[in-house]
Every structure is written in structure tokens, then in C-alpha cells.
N, C-alpha and C positions, 0 to 999 in steps of 0.2 A: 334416538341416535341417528335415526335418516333422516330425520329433518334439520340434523345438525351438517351431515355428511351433505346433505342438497341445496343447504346456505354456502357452505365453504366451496361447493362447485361451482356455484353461480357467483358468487364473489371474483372465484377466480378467471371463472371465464368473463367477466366483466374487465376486469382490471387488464386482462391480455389482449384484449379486442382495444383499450382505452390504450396500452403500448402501440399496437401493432397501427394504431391513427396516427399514433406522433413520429412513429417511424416511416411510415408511409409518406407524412408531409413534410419529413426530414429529407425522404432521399428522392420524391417527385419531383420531376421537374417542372415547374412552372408554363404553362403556356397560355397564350392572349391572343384574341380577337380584337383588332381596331376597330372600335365603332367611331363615325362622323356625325356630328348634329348642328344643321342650319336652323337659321333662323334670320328671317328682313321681316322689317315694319311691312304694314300693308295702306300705312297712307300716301298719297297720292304726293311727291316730291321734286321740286325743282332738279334737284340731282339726281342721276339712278336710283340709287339707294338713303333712304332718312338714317338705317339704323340694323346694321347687319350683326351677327353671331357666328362665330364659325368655332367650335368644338372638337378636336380628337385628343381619344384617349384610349390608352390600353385598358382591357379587362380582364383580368383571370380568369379564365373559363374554365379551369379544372381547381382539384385540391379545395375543395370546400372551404376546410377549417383554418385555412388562411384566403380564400377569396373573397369573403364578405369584409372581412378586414383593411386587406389592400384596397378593393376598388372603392369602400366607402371613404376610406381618407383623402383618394384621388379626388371622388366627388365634393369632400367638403372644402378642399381644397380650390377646387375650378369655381365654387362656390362663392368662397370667399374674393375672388380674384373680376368674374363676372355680374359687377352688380353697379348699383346709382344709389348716394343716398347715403343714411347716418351707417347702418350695417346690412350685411347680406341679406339676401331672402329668406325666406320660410322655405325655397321649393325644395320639394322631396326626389326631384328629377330632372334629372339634363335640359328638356324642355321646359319644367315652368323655372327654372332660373334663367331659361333663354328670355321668357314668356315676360316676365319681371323687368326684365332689363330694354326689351322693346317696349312695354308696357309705361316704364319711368321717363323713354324718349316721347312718346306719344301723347302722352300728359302735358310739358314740356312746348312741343311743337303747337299743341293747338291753343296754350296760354301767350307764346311770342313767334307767330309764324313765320315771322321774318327774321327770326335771329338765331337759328336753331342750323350748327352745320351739322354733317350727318354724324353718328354715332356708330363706333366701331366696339368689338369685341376680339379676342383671338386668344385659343388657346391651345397649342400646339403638346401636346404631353408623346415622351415616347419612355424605351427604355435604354438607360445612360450608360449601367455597368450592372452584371451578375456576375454571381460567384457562387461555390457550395452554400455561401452562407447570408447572404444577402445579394439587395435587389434595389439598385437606384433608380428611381426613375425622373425625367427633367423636364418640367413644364416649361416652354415658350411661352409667355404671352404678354399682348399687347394691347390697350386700351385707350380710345378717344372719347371721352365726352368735353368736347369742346377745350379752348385755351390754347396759345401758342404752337405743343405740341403732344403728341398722346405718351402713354408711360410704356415704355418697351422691358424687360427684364427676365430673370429664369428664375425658378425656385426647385429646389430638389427635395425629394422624398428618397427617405431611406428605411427600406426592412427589410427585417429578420427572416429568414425565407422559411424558416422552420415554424415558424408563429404566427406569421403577418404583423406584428408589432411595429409600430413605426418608432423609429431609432431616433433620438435627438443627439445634442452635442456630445451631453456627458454620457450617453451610451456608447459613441464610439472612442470618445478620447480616455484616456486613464487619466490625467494629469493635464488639466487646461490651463494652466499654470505653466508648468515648463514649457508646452506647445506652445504656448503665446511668445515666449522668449525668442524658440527657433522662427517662428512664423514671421518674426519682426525683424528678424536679421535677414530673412529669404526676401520679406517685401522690401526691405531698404537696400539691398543689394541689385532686385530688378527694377526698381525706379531711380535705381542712384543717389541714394538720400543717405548722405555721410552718419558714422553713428553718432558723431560729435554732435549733429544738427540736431534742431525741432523735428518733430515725427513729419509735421506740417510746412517746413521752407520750403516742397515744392510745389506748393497749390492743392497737398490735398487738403479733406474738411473732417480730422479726427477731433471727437469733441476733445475739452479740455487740454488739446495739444496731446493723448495718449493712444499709443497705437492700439487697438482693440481687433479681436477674432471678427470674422464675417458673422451671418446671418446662413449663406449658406454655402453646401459643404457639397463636392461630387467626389464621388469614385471614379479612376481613370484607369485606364491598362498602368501607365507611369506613374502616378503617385497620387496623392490627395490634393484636390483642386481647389484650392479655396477663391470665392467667389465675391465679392461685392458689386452689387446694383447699382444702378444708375442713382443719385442721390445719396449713396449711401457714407459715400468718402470722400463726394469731390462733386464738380458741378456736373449740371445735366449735359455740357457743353463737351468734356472729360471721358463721358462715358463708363462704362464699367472698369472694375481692374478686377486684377484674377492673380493669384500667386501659386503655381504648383510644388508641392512640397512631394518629391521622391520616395516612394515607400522606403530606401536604401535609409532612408532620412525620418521617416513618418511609423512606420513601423514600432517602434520602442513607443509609440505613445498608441496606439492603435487596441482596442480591444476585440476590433471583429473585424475581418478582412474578407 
């Protein structure tokens, strides 16, 4: 009977200790240390620099059971973003993905010595928008390996502040469906594209002539930001376009604010 009585206590005290973590990382509030990480070639270059890196980004420094989470997605993120080549590194750390990407100009330079301009990196991450309940965060960045000109753009992370989960489309939207209807009327309203027209008589590049959602998504004080990249709708000449859709207006389709 006590060893039944001294299961059902530790049980319990288990299970209360496993609330009182998700409570905890429900109602902490998040805070971050910016860390910075350089990186330049160390061969010898016509220019000041063959081949620089420059990295910042926030990192959860407190709330555990969501800080491995967050900052690992940051990093596979800057990962994906800093690299040469068919796909990203192997590195397991801010440095050897610097280390990589100096590494892939240096190869490079000493195969065509004279045709090698420098090599840039950049990746600016802060934080966009928080709330009780999530946590946007917006990576800058910018990238030259050679050609006319380097790729400039922003990409956003979104999570769950309770979990660290990172939120895709269909976790914030209810209905991506209807949201595309209103989204199509807001974009053709701010570019002035009658509804009578092609999605495309004004130069933008929707494939098959149909308006389509971004790639990605920002929380604002004022509404849901939706974002297209450089290339993504229209030429590189164009530059980005952006459509804000008013929570007054975004709300009804919203599952976590």
C-alpha cells in the first residue's frame, strides 16, 4: 500500500513540476543577447578585402525549453542563407559556416586569380514584432558572389513564445483561401491594377498570370505585412513589393496574434 501511495506521489509531483515549466515558459518573458561574428579571407588581395562575413543575431538567453529551439532555427536559417555551392554547409556553428564560405572564395581565387571580385556576406537578424504570444524575428541580408549584382532581401521567422515552435503559413492563417481573395484586392488597390485587368498588365511576374500569397509574412504594430523579395514578382530592377493588410481587416483570418 505505500509503495502504491509513493508511486502516486511522485507521479504527481512529476506531472506538477512538467505544468508549472510550461507555465513558466508561457508567462517569461523572453530576453536576448546580440551576438556579432566576423569573418575576411586571410589571402593576400588587390582590394582591401577578397571575401568578408559579417553576422548578427539575437539569442535567447533565458527560458531554456524554448531557447534551443528558437536560436537553432535562427542558425539554420543564416545557414542556409551564407553559403557557395549546390547546398549549405555541414557547419555546426556561426564560425565554420563563416569558415565555409571564406573557404569556397579561396579555392576560387587561387584556380582564377584575376577574375575573382571580392565576396560579400551579410546578415543582419533582429527582433520585428512580440506579443503574449509570439515572436517575429527579420533577417536582412545580403549576398555577393560575383555577377552584375549581389542578392539583397528579408526573410521572417515566426514563433510560438510558449514552445519555440516556428509557425509557418498555415499556422497563422485559418483559411488561405479567403486570405488570398482580400490580399489580391489590397495588392491591386496599392499598385493600381484594375480588377478587370491581368494580375500582371503592370509589369509584375505572377506565374501563369495568378495572383499568389508571398513567401513571407511580418507582424506590425498595424497589420500583417506581407512581403515579396527581390525576384519574387517582378524584376530585380522593381525591387521588392510589400502589401499591408490591417489587423481591422486580417484578424478574421488570424489564428495567433
Amino acid at each position: 500500500m505505500k509503495t502504491v501511495l509513493l508511486s502516486i506521489a511522485i507521479a504527481v509531483t512529476f506531472a506538477s513540476c512538467q505544468k508549472d515549466k510550461k507555465q513558466n515558459s508561457e508567462t517569461a518573458t523572453l530576453e536576448f543577447q546580440t551576438k556579432t561574428y566576423e569573418k575576411k579571407t586571410a589571402l593576400p588581395c588587390k582590394t582591401a578585402v577578397c571575401a568578408e562575413v559579417k553576422i548578427v543575431v539575437p539569442e535567447v538567453s533565458n527560458v531554456a525549453v524554448v531557447a534551443d529551439s528558437i536560436n537553432k532555427k535562427i542558425f539554420n536559417t543564416v545557414r542556409g542563407i551564407v553559403y557557395f555551392g549546390e547546398k549549405p554547409s555541414d557547419g555546426k556553428t556561426y564560425e565554420e559556416v563563416m569558415a565555409a564560405f571564406i573557404d569556397s572564395y579561396d579555392k576560387l581565387k587561387e584556380e582564377y586569380a584575376d577574375e575573382r571580385p571580392g565576396w560579400e556576406a551579410k546578415v543582419e537578424a533582429s527582433v520585428a514584432y512580440t506579443s503574449d504570444k509570439i515572436l517575429n524575428i527579420k533577417l536582412h541580408n545580403y549576398t555577393f558572389t560575383g555577377g552584375a549584382h549581389g542578392y539583397d532581401g528579408n526573410r521572417s521567422l515566426i514563433f510560438d513564445k510558449a514552445t519555440g515552435k516556428s509557425l509557418e503559413k498555415n499556422d497563422i492563417l485559418k483559411d488561405t483561401i479567403a486570405f488570398k481573395v482580400l490580399a489580391e484586392k489590397k495588392f491591386r488597390e496599392k499598385f493600381k491594377i484594375p480588377a478587370t485587368k491581368p494580375i500582371n498588365s503592370t509589369g509584375m511576374m505572377f506565374m501563369k498570370e495568378v495572383f499568389e500569397l508571398p513567401q513571407t509574412y511580418f507582424y506590425t504594430d498595424k497589420g500583417l505585412l506581407l512581403y515579396y523579395n527581390i525576384y519574387e514578382i517582378a524584376a530585380y530592377v522593381e525591387g521588392p513589393k510589400e502589401v499591408l493588410i490591417p489587423y481591422s481587416e486580417a484578424d478574421t483570418f488570424l489564428k495567433i496574434k
